[in-house]
C-alpha positions in Angstrom: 0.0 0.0 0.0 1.0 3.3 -0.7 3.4 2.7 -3.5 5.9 0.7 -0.6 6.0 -2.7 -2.7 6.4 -2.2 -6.2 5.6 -6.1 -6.8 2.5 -5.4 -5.2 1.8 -1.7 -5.7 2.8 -1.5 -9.3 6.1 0.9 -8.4 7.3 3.1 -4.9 6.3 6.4 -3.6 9.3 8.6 -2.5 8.3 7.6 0.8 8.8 3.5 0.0 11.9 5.2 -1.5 13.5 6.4 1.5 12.1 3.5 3.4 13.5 1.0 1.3 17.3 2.6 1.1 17.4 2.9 5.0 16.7 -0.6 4.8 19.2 -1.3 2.3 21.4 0.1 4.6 20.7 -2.0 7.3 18.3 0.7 9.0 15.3 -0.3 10.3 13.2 2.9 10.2 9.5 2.6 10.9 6.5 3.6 8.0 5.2 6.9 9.2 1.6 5.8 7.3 2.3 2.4 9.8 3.6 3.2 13.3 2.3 6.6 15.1 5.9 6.9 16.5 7.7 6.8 13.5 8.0 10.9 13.8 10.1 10.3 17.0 12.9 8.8 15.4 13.7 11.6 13.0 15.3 15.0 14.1 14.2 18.4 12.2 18.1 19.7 12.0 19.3 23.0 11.0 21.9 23.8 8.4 23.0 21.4 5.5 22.0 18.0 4.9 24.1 15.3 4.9 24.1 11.9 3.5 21.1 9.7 4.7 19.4 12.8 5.3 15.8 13.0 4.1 14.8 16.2 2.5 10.9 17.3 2.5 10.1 19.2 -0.7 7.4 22.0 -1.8 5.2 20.8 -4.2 3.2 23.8 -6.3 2.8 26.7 -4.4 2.5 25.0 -0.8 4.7 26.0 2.0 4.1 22.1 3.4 6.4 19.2 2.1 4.6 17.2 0.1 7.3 15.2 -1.0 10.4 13.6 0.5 14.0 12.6 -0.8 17.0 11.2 0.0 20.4 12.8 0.7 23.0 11.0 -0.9 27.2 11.5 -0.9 27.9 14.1 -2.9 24.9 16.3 -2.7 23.8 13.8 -4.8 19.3 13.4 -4.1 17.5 10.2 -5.1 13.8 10.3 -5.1 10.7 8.6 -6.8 8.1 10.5 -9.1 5.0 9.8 -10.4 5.9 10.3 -14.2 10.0 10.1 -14.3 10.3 7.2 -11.7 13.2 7.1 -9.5 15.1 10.2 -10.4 18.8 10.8 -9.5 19.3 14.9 -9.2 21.3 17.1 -6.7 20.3 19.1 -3.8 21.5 22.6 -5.3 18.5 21.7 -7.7 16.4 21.0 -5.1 17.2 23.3 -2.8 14.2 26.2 -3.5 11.9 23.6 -2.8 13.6 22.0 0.9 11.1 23.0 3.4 13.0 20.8 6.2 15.7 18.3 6.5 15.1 15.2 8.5 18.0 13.1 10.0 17.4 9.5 11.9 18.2 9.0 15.4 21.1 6.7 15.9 
């Protein structure tokens, strides 16, 4: 559900994105749209992201993130979109849109 199983869901959300790298990486990070607490093992940070970062994006005119992405080395951004699919871009592309930056509690 919600695009986290592309077997099953026909392809991922940038949420089942960012979800599916942590795992990748060994991290076990909960599903926001599965476990209330899931917000209390992310930190809103200040300042530049860093790798395994996740970066929450404007979409339109909203001053909400609508959409989230990951922080790779480099300033390299990996994220999943409707039309292009999983998109590799950077985060001085992005970074108009970054309403927050996310980092996981180790």
């Amino acid at each position: 559900m919600f695009g986290r199983d592309e077997s099953r869901d026909g392809g991922i959300s940038c949420q089942g994105l960012v979800l599916e790298m942590y795992r990748r990486a060994g991290i076990d990070a909960p599903d926001p749209c599965d476990d209330p607490d899931a917000d209390l093992c992310w930190d809103v940070v200040e300042g530049p992201s860093r790798p395994m970062d996740v970066i929450g994006l404007r979409v339109g005119s909203s001053d909400l993130a609508g959409h989230v992405a990951l922080v790779l080395e480099g300033g390299a951004v990996l994220h999943a979109t409707k039309d292009r699919g999983v998109v590799l871009t950077t985060v001085a592309r992005l970074a108009h849109r970054i309403v927050v930056v996310y980092r996981w509690r180790r």
